[in-house]
N, CA, C and O atoms as a GROMACS GRO file, in nm:
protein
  588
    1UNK      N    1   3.487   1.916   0.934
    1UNK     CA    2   3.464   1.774   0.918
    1UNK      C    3   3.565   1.722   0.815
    1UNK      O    4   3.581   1.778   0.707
    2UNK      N    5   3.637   1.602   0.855
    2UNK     CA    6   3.715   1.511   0.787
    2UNK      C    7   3.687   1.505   0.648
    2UNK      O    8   3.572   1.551   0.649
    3UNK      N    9   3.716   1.477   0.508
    3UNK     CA   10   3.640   1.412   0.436
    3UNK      C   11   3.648   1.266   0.447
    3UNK      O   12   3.551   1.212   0.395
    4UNK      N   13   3.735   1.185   0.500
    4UNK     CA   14   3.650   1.069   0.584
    4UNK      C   15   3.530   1.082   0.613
    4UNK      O   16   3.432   1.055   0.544
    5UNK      N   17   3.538   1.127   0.723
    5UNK     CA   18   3.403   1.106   0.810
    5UNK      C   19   3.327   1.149   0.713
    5UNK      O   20   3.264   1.053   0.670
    6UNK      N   21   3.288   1.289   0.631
    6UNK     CA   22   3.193   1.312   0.555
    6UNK      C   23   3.153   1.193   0.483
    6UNK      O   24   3.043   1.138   0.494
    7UNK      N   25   3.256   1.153   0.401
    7UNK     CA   26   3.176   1.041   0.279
    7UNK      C   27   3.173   0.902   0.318
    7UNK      O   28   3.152   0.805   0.245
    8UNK      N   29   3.207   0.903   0.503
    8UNK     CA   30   3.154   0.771   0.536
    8UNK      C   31   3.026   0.754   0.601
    8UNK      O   32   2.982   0.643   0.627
    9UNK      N   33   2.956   0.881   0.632
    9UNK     CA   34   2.859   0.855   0.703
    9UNK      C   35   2.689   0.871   0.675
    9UNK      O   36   2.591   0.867   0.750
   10UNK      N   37   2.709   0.893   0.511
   10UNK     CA   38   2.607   0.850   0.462
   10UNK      C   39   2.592   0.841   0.294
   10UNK      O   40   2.682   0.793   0.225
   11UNK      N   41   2.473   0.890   0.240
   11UNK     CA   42   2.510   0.838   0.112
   11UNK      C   43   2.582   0.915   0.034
   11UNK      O   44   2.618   1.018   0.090
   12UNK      N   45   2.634   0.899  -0.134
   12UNK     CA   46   2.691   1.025  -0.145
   12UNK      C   47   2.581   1.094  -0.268
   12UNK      O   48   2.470   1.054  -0.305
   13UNK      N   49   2.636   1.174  -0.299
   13UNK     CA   50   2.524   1.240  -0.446
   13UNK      C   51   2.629   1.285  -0.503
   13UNK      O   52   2.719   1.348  -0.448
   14UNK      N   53   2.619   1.240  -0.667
   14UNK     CA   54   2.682   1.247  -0.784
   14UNK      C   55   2.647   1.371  -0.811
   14UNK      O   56   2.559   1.430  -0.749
   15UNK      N   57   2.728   1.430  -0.927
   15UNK     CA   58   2.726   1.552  -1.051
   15UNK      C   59   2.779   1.538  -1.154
   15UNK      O   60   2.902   1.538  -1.155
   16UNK      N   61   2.718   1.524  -1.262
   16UNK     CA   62   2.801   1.474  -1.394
   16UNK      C   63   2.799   1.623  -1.479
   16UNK      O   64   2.703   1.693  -1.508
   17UNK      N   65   2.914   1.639  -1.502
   17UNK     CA   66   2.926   1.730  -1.600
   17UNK      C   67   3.021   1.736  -1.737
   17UNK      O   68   3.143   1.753  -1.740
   18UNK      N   69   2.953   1.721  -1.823
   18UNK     CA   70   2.974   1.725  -1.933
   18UNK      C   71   3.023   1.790  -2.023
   18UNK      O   72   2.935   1.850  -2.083
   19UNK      N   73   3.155   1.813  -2.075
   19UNK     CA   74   3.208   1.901  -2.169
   19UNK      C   75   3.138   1.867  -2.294
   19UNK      O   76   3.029   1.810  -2.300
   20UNK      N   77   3.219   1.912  -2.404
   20UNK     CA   78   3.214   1.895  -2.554
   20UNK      C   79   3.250   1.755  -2.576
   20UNK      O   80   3.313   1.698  -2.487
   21UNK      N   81   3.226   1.705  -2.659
   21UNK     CA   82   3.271   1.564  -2.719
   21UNK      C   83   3.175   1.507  -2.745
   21UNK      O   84   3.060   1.550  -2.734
   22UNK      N   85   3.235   1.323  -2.810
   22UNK     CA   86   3.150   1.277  -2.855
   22UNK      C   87   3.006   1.236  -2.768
   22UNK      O   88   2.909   1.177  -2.816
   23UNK      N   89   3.019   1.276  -2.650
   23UNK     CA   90   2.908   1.194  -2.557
   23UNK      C   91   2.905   1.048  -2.535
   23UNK      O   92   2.821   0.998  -2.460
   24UNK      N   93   3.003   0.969  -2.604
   24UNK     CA   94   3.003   0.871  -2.542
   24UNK      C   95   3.022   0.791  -2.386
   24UNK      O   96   2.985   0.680  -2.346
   25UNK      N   97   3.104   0.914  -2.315
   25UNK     CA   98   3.124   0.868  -2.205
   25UNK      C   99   3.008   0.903  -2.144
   25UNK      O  100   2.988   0.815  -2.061
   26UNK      N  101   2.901   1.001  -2.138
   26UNK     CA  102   2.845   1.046  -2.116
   26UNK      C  103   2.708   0.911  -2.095
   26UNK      O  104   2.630   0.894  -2.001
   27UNK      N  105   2.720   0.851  -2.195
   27UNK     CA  106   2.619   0.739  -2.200
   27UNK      C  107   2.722   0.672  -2.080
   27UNK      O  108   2.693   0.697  -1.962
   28UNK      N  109   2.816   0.604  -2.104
   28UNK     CA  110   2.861   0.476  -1.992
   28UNK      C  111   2.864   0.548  -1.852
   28UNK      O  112   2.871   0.471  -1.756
   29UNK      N  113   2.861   0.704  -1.819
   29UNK     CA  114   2.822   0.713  -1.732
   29UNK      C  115   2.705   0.721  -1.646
   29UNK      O  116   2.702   0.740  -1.524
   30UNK      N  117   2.587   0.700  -1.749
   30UNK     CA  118   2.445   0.673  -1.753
   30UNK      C  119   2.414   0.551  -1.720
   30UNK      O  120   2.320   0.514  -1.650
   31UNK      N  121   2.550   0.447  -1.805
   31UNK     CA  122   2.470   0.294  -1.759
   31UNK      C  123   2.496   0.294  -1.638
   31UNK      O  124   2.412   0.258  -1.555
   32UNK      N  125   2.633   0.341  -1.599
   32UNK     CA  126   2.665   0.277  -1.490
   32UNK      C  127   2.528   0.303  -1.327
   32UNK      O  128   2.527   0.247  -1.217
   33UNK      N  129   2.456   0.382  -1.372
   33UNK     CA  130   2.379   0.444  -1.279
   33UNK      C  131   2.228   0.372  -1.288
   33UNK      O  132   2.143   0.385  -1.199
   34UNK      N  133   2.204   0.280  -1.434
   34UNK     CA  134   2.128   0.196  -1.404
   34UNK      C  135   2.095   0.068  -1.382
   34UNK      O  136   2.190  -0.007  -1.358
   35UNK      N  137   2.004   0.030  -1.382
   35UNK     CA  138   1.977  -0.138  -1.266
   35UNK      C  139   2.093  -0.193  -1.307
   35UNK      O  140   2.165  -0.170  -1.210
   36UNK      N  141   2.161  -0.249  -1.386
   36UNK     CA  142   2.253  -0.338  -1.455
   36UNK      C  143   2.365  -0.342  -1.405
   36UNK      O  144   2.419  -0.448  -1.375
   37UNK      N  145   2.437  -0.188  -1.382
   37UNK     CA  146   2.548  -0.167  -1.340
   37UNK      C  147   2.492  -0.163  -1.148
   37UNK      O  148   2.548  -0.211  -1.049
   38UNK      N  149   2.381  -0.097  -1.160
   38UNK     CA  150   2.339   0.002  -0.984
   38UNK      C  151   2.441   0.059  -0.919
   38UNK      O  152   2.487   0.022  -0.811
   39UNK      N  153   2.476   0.149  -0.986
   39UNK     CA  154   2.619   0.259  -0.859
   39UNK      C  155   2.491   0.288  -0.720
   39UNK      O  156   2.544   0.284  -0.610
   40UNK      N  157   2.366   0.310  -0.718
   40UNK     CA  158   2.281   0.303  -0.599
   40UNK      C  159   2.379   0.184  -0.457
   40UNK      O  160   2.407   0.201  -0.338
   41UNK      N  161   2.402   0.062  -0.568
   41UNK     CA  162   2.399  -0.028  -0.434
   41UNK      C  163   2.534   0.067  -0.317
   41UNK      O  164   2.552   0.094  -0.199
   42UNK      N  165   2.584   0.080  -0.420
   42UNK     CA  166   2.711   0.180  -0.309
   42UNK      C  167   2.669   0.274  -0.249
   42UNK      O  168   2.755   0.317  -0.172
   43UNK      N  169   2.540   0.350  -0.244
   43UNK     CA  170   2.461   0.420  -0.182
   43UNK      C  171   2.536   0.575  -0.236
   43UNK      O  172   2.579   0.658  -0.157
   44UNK      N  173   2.538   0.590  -0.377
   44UNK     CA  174   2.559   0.746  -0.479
   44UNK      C  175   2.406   0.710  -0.502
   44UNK      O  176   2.328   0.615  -0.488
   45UNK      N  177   2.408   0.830  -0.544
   45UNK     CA  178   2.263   0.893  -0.616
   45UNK      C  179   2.297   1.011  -0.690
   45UNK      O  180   2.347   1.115  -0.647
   46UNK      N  181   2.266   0.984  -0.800
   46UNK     CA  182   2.312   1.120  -0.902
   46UNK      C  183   2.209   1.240  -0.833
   46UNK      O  184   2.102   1.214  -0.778
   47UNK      N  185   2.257   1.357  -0.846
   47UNK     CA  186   2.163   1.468  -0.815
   47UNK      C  187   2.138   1.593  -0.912
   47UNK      O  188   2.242   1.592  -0.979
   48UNK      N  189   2.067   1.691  -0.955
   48UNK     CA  190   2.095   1.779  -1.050
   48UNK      C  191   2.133   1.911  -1.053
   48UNK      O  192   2.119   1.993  -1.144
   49UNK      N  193   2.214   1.932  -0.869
   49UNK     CA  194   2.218   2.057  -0.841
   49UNK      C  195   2.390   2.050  -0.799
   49UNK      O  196   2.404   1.970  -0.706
   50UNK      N  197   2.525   2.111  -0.844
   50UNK     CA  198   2.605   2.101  -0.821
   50UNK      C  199   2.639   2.130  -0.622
   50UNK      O  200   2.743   2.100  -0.564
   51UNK      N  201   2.515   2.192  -0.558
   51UNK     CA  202   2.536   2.251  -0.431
   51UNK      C  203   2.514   2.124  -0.324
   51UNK      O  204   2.544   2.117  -0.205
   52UNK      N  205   2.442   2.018  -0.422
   52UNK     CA  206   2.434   1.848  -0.336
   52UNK      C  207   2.535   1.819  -0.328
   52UNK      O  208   2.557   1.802  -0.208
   53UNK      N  209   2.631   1.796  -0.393
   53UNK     CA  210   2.743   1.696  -0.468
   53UNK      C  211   2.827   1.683  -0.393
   53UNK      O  212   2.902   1.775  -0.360
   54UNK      N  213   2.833   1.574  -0.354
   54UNK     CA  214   2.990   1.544  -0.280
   54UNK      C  215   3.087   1.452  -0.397
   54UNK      O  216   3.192   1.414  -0.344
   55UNK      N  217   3.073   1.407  -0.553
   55UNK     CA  218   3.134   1.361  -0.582
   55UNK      C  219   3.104   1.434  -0.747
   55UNK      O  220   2.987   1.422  -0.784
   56UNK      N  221   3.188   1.498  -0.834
   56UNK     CA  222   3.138   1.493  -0.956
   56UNK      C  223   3.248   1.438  -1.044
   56UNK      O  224   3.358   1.402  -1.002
   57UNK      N  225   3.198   1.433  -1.204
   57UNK     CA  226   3.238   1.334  -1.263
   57UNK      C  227   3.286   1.455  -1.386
   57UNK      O  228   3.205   1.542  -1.421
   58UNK      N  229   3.389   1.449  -1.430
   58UNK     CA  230   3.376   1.555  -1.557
   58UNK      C  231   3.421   1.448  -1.684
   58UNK      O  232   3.494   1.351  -1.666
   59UNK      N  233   3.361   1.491  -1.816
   59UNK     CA  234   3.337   1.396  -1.906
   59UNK      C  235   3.381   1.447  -2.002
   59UNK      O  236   3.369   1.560  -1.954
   60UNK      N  237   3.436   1.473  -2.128
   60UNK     CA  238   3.445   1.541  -2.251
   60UNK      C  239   3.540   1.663  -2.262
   60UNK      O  240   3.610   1.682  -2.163
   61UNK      N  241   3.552   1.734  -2.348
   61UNK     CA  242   3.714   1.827  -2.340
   61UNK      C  243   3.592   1.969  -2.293
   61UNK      O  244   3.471   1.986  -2.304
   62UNK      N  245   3.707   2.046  -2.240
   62UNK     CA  246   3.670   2.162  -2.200
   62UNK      C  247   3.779   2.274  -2.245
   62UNK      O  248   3.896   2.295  -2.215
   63UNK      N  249   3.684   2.337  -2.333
   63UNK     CA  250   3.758   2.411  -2.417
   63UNK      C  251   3.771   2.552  -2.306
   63UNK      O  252   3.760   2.523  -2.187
   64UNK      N  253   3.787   2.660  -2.330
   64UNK     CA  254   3.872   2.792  -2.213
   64UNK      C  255   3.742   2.808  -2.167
   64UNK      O  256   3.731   2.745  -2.062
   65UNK      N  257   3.634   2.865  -2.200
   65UNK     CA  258   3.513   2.912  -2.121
   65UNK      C  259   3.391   2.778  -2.079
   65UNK      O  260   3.278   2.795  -2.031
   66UNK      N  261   3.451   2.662  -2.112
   66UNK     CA  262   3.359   2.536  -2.040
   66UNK      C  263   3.486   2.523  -1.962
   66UNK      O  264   3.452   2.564  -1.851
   67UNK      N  265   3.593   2.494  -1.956
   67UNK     CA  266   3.702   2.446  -1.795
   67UNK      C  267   3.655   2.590  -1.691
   67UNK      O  268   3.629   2.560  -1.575
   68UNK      N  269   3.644   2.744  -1.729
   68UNK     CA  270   3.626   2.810  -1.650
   68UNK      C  271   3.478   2.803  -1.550
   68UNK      O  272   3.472   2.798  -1.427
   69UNK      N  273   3.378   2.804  -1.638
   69UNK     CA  274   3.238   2.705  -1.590
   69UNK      C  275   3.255   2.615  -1.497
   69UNK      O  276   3.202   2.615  -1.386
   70UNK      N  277   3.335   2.530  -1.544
   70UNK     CA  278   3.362   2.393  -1.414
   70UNK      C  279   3.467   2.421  -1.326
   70UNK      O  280   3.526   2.334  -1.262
   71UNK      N  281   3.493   2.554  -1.324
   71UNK     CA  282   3.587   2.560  -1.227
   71UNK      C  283   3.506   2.640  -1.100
   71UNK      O  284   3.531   2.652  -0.980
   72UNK      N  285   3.400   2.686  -1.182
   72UNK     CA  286   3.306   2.796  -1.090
   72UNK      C  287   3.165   2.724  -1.020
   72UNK      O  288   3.086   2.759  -0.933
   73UNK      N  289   3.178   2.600  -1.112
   73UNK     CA  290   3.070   2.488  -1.050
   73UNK      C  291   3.178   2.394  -0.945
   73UNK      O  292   3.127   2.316  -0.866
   74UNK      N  293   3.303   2.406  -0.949
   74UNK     CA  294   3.337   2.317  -0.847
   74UNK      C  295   3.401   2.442  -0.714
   74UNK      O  296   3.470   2.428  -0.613
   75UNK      N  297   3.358   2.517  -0.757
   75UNK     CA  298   3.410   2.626  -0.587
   75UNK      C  299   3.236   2.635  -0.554
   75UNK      O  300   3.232   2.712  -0.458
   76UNK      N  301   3.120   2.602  -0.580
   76UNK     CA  302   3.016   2.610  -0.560
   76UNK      C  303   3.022   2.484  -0.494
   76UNK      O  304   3.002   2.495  -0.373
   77UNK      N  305   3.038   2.392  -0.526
   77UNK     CA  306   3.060   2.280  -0.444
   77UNK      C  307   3.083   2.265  -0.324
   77UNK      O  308   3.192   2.310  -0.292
   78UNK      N  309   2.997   2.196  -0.202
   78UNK     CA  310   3.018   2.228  -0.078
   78UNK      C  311   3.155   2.114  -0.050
   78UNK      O  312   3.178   2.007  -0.105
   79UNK      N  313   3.213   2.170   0.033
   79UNK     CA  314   3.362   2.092   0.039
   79UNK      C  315   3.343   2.030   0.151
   79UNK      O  316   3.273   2.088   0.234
   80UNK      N  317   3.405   1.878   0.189
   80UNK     CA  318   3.515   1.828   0.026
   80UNK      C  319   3.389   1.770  -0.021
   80UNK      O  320   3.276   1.742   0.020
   81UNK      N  321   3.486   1.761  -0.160
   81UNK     CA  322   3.448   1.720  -0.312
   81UNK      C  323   3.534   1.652  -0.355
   81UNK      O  324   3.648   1.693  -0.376
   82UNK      N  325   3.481   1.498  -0.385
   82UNK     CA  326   3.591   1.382  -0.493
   82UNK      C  327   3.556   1.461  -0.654
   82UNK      O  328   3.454   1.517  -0.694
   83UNK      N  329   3.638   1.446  -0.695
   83UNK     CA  330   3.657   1.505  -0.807
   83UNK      C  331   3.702   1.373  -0.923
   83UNK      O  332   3.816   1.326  -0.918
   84UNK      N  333   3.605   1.325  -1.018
   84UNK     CA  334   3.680   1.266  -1.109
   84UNK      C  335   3.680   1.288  -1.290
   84UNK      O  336   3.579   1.326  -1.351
   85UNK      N  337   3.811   1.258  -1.355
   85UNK     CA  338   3.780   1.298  -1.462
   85UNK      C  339   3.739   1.183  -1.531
   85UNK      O  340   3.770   1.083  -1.466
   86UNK      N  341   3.653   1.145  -1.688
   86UNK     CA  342   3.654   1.073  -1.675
   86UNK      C  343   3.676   1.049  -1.823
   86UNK      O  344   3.674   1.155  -1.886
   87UNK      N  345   3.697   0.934  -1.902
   87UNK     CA  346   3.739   0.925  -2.045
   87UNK      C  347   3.882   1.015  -2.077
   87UNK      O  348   3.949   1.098  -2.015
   88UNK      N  349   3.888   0.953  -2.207
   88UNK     CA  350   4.046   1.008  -2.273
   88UNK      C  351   3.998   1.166  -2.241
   88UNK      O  352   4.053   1.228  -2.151
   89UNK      N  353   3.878   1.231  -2.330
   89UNK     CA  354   3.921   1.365  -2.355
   89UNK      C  355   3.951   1.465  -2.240
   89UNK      O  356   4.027   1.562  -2.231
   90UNK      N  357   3.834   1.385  -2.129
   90UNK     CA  358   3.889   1.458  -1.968
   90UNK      C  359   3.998   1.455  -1.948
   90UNK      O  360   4.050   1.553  -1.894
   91UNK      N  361   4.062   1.362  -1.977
   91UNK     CA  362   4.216   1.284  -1.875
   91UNK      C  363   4.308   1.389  -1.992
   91UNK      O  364   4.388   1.463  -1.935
   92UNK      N  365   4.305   1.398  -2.106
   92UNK     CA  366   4.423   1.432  -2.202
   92UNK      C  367   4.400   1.539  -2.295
   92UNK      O  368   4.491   1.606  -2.343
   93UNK      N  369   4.272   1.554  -2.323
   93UNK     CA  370   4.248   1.581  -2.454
   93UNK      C  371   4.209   1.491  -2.573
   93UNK      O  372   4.120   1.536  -2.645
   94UNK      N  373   4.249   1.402  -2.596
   94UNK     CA  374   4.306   1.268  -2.645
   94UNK      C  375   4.292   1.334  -2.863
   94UNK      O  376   4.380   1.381  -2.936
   95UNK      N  377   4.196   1.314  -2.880
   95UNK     CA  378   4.140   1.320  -3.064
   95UNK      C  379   4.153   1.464  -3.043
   95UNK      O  380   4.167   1.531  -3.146
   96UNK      N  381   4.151   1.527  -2.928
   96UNK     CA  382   4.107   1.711  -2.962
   96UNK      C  383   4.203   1.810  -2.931
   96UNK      O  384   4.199   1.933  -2.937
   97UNK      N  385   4.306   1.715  -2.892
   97UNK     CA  386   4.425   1.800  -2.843
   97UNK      C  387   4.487   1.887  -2.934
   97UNK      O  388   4.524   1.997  -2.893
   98UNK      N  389   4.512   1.844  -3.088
   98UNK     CA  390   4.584   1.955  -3.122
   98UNK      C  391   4.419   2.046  -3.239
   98UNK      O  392   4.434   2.092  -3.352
   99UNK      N  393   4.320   2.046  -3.180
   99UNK     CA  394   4.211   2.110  -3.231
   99UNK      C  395   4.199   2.261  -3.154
   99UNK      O  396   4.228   2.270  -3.035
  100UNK      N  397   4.173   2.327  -3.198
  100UNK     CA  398   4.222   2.513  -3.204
  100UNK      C  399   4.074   2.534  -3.117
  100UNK      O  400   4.055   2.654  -3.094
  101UNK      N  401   3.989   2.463  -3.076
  101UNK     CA  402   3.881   2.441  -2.943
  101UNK      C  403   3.988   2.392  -2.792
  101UNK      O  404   3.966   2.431  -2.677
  102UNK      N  405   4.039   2.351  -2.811
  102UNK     CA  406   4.137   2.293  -2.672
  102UNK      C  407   4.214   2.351  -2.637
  102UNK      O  408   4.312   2.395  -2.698
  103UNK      N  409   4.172   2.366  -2.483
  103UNK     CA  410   4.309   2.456  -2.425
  103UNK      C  411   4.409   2.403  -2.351
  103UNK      O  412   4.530   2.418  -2.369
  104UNK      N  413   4.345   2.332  -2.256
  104UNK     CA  414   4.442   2.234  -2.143
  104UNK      C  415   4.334   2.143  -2.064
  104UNK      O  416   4.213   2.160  -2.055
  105UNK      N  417   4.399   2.062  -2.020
  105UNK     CA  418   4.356   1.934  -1.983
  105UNK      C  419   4.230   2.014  -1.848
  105UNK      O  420   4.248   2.128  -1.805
  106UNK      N  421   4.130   1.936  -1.810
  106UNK     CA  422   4.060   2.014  -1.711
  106UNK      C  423   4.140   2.009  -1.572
  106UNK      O  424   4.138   2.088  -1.478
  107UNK      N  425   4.208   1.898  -1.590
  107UNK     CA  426   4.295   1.886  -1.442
  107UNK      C  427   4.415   2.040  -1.412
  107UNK      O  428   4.506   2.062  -1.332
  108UNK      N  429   4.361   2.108  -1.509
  108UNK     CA  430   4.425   2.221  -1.462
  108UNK      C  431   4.366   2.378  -1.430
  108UNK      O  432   4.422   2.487  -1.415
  109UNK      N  433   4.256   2.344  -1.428
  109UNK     CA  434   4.118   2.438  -1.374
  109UNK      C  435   4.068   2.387  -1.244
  109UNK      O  436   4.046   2.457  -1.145
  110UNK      N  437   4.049   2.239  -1.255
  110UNK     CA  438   3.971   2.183  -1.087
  110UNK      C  439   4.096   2.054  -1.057
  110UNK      O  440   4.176   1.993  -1.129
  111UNK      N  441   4.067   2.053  -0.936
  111UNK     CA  442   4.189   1.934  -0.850
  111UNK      C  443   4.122   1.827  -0.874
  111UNK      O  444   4.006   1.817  -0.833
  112UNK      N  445   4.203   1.699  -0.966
  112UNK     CA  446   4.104   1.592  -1.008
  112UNK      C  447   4.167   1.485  -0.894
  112UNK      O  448   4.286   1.479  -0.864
  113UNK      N  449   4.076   1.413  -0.847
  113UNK     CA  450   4.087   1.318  -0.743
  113UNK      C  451   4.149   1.173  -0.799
  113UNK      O  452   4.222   1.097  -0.735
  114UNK      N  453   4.090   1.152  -0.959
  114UNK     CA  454   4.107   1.032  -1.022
  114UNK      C  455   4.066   1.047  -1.138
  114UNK      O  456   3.976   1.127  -1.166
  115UNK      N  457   4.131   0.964  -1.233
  115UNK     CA  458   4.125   0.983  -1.371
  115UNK      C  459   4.075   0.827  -1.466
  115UNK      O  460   4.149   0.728  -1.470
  116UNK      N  461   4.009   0.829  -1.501
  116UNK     CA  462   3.947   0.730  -1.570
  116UNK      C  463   3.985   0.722  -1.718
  116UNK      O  464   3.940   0.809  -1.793
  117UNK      N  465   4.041   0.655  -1.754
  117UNK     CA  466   4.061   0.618  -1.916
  117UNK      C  467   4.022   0.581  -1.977
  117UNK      O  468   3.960   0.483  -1.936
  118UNK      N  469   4.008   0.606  -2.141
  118UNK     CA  470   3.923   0.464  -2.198
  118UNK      C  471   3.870   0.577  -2.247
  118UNK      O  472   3.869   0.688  -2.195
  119UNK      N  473   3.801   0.521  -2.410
  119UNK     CA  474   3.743   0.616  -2.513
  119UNK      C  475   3.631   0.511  -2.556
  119UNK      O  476   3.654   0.436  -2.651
  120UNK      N  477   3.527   0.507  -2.497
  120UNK     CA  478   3.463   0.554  -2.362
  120UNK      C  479   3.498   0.433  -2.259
  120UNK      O  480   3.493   0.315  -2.296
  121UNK      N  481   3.531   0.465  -2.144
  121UNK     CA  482   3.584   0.404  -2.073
  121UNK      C  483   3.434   0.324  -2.015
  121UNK      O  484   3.333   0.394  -2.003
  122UNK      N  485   3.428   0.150  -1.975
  122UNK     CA  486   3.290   0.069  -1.930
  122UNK      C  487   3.310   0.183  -1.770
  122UNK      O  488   3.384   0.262  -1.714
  123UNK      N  489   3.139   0.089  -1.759
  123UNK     CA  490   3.072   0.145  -1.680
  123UNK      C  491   3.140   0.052  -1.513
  123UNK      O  492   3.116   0.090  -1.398
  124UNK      N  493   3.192  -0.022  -1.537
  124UNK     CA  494   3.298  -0.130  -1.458
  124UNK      C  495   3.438  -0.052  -1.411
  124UNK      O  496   3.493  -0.044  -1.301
  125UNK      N  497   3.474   0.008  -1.558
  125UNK     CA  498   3.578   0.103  -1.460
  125UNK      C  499   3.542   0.226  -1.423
  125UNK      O  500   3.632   0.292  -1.371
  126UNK      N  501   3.406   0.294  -1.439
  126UNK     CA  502   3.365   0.439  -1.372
  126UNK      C  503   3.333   0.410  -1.209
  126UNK      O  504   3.352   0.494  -1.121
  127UNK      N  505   3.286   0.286  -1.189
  127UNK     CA  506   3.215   0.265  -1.102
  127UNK      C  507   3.372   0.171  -1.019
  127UNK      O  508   3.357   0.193  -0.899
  128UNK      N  509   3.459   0.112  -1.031
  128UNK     CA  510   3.587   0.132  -0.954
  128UNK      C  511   3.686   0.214  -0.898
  128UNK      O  512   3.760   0.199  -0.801
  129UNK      N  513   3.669   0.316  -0.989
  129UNK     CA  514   3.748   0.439  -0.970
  129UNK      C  515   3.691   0.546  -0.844
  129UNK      O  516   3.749   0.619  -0.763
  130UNK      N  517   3.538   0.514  -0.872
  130UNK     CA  518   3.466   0.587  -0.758
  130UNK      C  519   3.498   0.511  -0.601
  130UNK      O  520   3.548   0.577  -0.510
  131UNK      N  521   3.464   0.375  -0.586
  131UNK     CA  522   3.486   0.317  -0.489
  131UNK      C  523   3.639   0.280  -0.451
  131UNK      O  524   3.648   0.207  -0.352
  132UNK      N  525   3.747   0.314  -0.505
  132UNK     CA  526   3.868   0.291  -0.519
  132UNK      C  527   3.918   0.401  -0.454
  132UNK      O  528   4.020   0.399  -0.386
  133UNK      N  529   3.821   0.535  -0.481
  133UNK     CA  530   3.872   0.674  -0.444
  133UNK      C  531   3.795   0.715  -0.278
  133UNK      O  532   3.818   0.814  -0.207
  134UNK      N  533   3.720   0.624  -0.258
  134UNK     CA  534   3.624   0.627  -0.165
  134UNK      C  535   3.703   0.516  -0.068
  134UNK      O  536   3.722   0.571   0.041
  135UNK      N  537   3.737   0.430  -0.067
  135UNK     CA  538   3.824   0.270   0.030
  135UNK      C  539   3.941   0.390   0.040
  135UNK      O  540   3.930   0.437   0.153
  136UNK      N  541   4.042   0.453  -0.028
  136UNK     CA  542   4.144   0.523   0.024
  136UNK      C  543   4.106   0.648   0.143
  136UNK      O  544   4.182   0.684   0.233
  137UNK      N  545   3.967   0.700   0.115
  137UNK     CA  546   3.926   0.821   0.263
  137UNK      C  547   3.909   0.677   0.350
  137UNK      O  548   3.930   0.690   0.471
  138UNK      N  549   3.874   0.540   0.300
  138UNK     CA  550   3.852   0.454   0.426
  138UNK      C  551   3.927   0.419   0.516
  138UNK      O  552   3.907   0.405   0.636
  139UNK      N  553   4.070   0.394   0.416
  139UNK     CA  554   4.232   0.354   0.464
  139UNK      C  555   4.309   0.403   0.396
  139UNK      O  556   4.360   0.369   0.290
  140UNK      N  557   4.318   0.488   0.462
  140UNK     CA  558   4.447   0.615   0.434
  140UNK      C  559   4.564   0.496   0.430
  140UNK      O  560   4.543   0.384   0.477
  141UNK      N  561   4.690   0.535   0.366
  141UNK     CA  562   4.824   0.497   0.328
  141UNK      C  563   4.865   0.546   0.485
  141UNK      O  564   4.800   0.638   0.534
  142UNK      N  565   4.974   0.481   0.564
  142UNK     CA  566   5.070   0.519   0.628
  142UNK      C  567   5.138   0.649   0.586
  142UNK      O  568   5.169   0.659   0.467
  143UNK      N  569   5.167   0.762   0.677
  143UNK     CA  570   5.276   0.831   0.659
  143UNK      C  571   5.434   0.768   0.580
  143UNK      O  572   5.515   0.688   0.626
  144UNK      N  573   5.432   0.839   0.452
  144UNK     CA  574   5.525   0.816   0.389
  144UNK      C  575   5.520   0.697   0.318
  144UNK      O  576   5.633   0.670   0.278
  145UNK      N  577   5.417   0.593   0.277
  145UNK     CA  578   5.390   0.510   0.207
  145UNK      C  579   5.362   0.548   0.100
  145UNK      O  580   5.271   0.631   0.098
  146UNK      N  581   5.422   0.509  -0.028
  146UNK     CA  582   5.390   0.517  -0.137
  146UNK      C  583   5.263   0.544  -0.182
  146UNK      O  584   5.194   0.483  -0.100
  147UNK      N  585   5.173   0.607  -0.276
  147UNK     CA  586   5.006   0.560  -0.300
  147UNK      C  587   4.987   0.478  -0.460
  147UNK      O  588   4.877   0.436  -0.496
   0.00000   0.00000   0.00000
């Protein structure tokens, strides 16, 4: 099966996983999931078992034995899997990079689909990035079109 067709033909189910850090993103990825923001209306539903997940979210730095963890929770993952990172410390490291806990960015343990910025990035851009990454399985780019 396509991952088109997979994540168009019904709802999807979230996985948030959480490195080290401040937890702030950790909250805006919380709002975004309630009434205020509703990632529901897009028809996600967070779930608490990585073996649901067609979309997870990674949050906070992952030092050598938390990126290896999430590398063993995302081959558990039934495929495909959108993959996003999300905040500075996912995307870079950002405050923890030159801290003797940091090894490398997680985008180099799991294939990140999209990267979210922002220390802590709103719940406005978690919830674009998802549907942004979701409209491209809708309408693929032309062969040889830029992305």
């Amino acid at each position: 099966m396509s991952k088109k067709n997979k994540f168009l033909s019904r709802s999807l189910f979230l996985f948030h996983l959480g490195g080290s850090a401040c937890n702030n993103c950790d909250i805006e990825i919380l709002d975004a999931l309630t009434p205020k923001y509703d990632l529901e209306r897009f028809g996600i539903i967070a779930v608490g078992s990585i073996r649901h997940a067609d979309i997870i979210l990674l949050s906070g730095i992952f030092n050598k034995k938390a990126a290896i963890r999430a590398r063993r929770l995302y081959e558990q993952a039934p495929k495909p899997v959108i993959v996003l990172a999300i905040g500075g410390c996912a995307c870079s490291g950002l405050i923890f990079r030159d801290s003797y806990n940091w090894d490398e960015p997680v985008g180099n343990y799991v294939p990140i689909d999209a990267y979210v910025a922002g220390c802590p990035p709103k719940p406005e851009a978690i919830i674009a990035a998802i549907t942004q990454v979701i409209d491209k399985l809708q309408h693929p780019a032309p062969a040889g079109a830029d992305r």
